[in-house]
N, C-alpha and C positions, 0 to 999 in steps of 0.2 A: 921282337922288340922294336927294330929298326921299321917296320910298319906301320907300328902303331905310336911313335914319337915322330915330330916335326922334323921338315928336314937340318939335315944340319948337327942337330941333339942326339947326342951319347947318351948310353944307360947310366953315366956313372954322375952325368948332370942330373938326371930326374934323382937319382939317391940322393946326391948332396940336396937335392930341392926337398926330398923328403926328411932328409934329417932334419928340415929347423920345424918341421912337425912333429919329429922325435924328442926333438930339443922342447921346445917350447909348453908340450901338452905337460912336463912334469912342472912348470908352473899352476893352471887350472887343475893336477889332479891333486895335487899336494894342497897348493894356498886356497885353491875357491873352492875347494869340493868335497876334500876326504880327511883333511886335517886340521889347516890353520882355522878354518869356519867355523869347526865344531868346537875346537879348544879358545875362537877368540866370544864365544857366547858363552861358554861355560866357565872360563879361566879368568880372559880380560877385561870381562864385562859381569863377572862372578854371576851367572844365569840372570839380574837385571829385564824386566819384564820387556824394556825395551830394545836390549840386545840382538834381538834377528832384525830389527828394524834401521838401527845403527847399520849392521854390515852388508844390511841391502842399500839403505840411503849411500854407506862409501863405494857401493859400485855402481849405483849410478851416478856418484858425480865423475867420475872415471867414462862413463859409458858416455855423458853427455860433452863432454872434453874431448872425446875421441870424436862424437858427431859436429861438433865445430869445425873441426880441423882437416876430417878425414878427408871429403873433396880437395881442400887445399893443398895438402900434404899427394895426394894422386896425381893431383893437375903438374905440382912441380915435379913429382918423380917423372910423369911422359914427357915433359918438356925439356929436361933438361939430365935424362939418363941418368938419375940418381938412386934410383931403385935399393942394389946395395949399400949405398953409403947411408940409406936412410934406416934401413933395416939393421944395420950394423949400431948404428945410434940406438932406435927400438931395442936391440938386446942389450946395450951396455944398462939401459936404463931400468928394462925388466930386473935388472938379475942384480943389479947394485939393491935395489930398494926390495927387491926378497931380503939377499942379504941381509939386509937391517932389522928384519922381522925376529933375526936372533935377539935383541935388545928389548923384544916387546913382552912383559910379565904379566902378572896380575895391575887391572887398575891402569896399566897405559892403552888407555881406549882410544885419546887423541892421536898419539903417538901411532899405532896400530890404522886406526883409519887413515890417517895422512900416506903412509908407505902402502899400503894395499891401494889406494886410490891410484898413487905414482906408478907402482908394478901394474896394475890394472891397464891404464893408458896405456902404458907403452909397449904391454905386451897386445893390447889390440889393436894398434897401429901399424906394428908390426904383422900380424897376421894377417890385416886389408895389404898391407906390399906384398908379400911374399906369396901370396893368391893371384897376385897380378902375374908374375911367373907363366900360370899355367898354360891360357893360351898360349904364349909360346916354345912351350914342353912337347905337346902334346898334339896330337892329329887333330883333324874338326870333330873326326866321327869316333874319336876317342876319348874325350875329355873325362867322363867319366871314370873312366877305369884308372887313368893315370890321378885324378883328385882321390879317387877312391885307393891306390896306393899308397897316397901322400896321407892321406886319414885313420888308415889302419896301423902305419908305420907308426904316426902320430900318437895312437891311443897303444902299442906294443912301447912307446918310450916313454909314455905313463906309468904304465906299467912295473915299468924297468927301475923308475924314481922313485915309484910309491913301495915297491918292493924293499930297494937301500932304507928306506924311511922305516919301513915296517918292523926291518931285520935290528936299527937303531933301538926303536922304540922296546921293541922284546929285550933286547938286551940292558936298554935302561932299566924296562923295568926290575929287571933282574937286581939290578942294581941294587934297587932300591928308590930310584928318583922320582920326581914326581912328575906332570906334564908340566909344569912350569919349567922344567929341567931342559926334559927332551923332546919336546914341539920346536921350539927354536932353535936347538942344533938341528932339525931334518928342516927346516929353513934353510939353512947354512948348506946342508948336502944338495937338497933343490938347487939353489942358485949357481952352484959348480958345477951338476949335471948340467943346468941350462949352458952354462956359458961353454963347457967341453964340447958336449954334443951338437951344438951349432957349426962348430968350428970347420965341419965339412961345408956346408952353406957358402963359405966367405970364400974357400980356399977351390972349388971347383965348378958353384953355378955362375954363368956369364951375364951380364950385363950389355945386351943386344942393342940397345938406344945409344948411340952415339953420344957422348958426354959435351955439352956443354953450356958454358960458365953463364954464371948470371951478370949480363954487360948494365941493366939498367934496373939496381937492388930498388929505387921508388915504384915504377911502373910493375915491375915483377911483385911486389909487396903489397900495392893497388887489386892487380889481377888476382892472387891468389884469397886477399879477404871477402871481393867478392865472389871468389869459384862458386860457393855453398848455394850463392842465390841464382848465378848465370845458370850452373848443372842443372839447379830444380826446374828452371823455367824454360831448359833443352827437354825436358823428360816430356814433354807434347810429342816429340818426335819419336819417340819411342815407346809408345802405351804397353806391350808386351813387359817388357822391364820394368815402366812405371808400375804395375798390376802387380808384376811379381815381387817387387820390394816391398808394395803394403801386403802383401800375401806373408811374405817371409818376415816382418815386421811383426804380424800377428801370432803365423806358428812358432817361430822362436821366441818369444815371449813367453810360451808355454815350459820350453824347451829349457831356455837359462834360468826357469824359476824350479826346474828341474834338476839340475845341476848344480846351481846357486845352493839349493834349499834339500836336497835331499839326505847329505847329514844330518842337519838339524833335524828333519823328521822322522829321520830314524832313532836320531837320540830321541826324540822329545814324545812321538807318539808309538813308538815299538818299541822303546826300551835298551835302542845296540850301546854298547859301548863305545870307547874312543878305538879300541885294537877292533872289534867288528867291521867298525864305519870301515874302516883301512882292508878289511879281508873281503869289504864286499866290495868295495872299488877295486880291490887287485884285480879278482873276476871278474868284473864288469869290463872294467876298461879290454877283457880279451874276448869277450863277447861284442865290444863296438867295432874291435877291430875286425872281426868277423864280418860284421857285420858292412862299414866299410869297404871291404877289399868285396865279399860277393856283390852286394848291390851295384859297386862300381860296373860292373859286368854286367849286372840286370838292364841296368838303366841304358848304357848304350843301344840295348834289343829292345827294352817296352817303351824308353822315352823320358824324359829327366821328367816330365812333369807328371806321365802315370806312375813313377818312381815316388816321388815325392807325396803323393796322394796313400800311395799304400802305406809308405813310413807313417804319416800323420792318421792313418786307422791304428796302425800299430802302438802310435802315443797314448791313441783312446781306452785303448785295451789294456795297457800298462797302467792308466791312470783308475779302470774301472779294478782290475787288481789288487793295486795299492788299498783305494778304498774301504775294499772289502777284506784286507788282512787283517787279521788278529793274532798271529803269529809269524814271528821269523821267518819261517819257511816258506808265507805265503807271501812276504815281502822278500824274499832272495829271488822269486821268479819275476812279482816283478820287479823289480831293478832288473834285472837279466833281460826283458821284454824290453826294457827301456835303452838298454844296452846297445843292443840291436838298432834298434831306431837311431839314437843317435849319431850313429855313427854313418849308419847311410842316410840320412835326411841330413846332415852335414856335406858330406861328401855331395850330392846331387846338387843342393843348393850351391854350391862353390862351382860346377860344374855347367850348371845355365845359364851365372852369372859371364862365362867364360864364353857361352854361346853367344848371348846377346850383347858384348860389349864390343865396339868397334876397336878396329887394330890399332890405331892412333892414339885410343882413351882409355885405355886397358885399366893403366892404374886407377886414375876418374873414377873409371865405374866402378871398380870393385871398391873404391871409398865409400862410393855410396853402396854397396855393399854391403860395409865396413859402418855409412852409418845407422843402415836399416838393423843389421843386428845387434849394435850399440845402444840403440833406441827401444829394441826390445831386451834387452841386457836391462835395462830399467825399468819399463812397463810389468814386465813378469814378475820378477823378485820383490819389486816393489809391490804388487798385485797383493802376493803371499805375503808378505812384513805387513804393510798395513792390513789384512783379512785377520792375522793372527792376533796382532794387539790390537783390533778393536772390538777383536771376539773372544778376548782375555783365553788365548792362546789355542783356539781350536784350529789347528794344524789339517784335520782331516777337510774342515769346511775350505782352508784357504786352497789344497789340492784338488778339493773338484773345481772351485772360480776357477784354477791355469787350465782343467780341462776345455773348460771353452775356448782357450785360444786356438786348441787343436782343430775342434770344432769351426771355427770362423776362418783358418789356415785352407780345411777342405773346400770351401764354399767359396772363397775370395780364388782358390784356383781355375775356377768355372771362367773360362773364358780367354784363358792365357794359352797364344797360339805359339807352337816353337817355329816353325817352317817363317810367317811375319815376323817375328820377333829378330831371327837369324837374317832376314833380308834388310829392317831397317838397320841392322848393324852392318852391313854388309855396305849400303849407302853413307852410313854416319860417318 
């Protein structure tokens, strides 16, 4: 362990690092993925033809509010050592506006977009800080495997949420209730996992940047509105990085419309129910983790970016799968196929970004990071939403359009050198 973490770092820092992964992921598995999504199309939006277009349009405006900000919100975390205290904000905001999702019924669509949007940002804000971490967790010629344990913990505390959620929901229904009932109390459970299970994060990872204050809030407030434009127009200096961000811009675009969208199309073109959706995220999300924690490993020996390459054949095969199901069980593989991928094409991509970001800019770049997959947080989902209502719901046709981003992910990597990429940062 002490080898393969930075000097200095304890094992018990890289856990607390990895708990707000554990924390955090029962937000996207519960609200974006396995539950609220499916019950806010089907419940709050009573099936509405436009309803999957609704709940992609509110995560992009989330996604494009994060890319406004994300630079600026980096530049002040390195400048001024506030890493935690920003990240600490990020979770109060995530886990209040879950919270409030208990209030959301039949018919509150407004009401429901508005909080999903808010938990949206500021749970993705948070993940660009708390990614900044790593390079200083972790060894150079480690990074991988230390992301890749932060990502598997990640998706095992998905797991953990979506489970209490599951075990709720069985029992409601026992009940007798209806989802109007018990979707919103497992809102309510989400939001107390997140905020309990953080709670290692605040209380043992360090804040290495020396703290200090903002002596001049105009010129400081100058500086950070333009970060967005100063960053883009540094990115000449580093073309490895630049390349990789419209690289990772395109394959996660595929990726969140995977995520974003894969209840929905299980409800809508296979038929799962609302308890299914939930029994296939269970195992999935232990399949990402798998999939995370081995590839973590892979990739330090074949290379983040021939890592990344095979995950994105992986996507294509998962997506040629899908296509071709006509039953459940040809849809539990792939999902499972997809499982896998995600969770090491996550993990690697957090892992390069750690290579080529200079020790000064740490936060910076993972903002831009933060707002390359922000920006495909919108592009994908949005892709599917508009494919499906303007193809009066062909689900199957909007899933092969995301296949092409996989496709253009492989191609846009052609060219991306790590050895140059890790020297211009080395300079930066």
């Amino acid at each position: 362990m002490s080898r393969i973490l930075a000097d200095g770092v304890k094992a018990r820092e890289v856990w607390a690092w990895a708990m707000y992964d554990f924390a955090n992921s029962a937000y996207t598995t519960t609200v974006v993925t396995a539950i609220f999504n499916a019950y806010f199309v089907a419940v709050v939006a009573a099936g509405a033809s436009w309803a999957t277009l609704a709940w992609t349009t509110t995560q992009a405006i989330a996604s494009v509010a994060i890319m406004l900000t994300a630079a600026s919100v980096g530049a002040y975390a390195d400048r001024h050592g506030a890493k935690k205290k920003l990240l600490a904000l990020t979770t109060v905001g995530c886990v209040a506006a879950t919270a409030g999702l208990f209030w959301v019924g039949p018919g509150d669509v407004v009401l429901a977009m508005a909080l999903v949007a808010i938990a949206s940002f500021f749970f993705g804000s948070g993940e660009n800080i708390v990614a900044a971490f790593l390079p200083e967790l972790a060894g150079e010629d480690d990074l991988g495997k230390v992301s890749g344990w932060g990502w598997s913990w990640g998706y095992l505390g998905g797991m953990a949420c979506l489970g209490l959620c599951l075990a709720w929901i069985v029992a409601a229904k026992g009940r007798g209730e209806a989802a109007e009932s018990f979707v919103p109390a497992a809102m309510l459970i989400t939001a107390v996992f997140f905020a309990v299970a953080s709670a290692p994060t605040f209380l043992l990872l360090r804040e290495r940047v020396p703290e200090k204050p903002v002596t001049d809030a105009g010129a400081e407030f100058s500086m950070l509105a333009h970060r967005l434009l100063i960053t883009a127009r540094e990115a000449r200096r580093f073309p490895d990085m630049a390349r990789f961000m419209v690289c990772l811009l395109c394959y996660q675009s595929g990726v969140f419309a995977a995520i974003a969208l894969a209840a929905i199309y299980a409800q809508e073109a296979i038929g799962f129910t609302a308890e299914d959706n939930i029994k296939l995220f269970f195992v999935v999300n232990g399949t990402a983790a798998i999939g995370a924690f081995a590839f973590g490993y892979l990739q330090d020996r074949l290379g983040h970016v021939r890592t990344i390459a095979l995950t994105l054949a992986g996507w294509l095969l998962m997506t040629a799968i899908a296509l071709g199901s006509d039953s459940r069980e040809q849809f539990w593989v792939a999902a499972n196929v997809a499982g896998l991928c995600l969770g090491s094409s996550q993990a690697a991509a957090r892992a390069l970004v750690a290579v080529f970001a200079p020790a000064p800019r740490r936060a910076e770049f993972f903002g831009l990071w933060g707002l390359a997959m922000k920006l495909a947080a919108v592009a994908g989902p949005m892709t599917y939403g508009l494919t499906t209502w303007l193809s009066g719901g062909n689900h199957r046709l909007a899933l092969a359009i995301t296949g092409l981003y996989f496709v253009g992910g492989l191609l846009l990597l052609i060219g991306i050198d790590e050895k140059r990429g890790r020297a211009a940062a080395l300079d930066g």
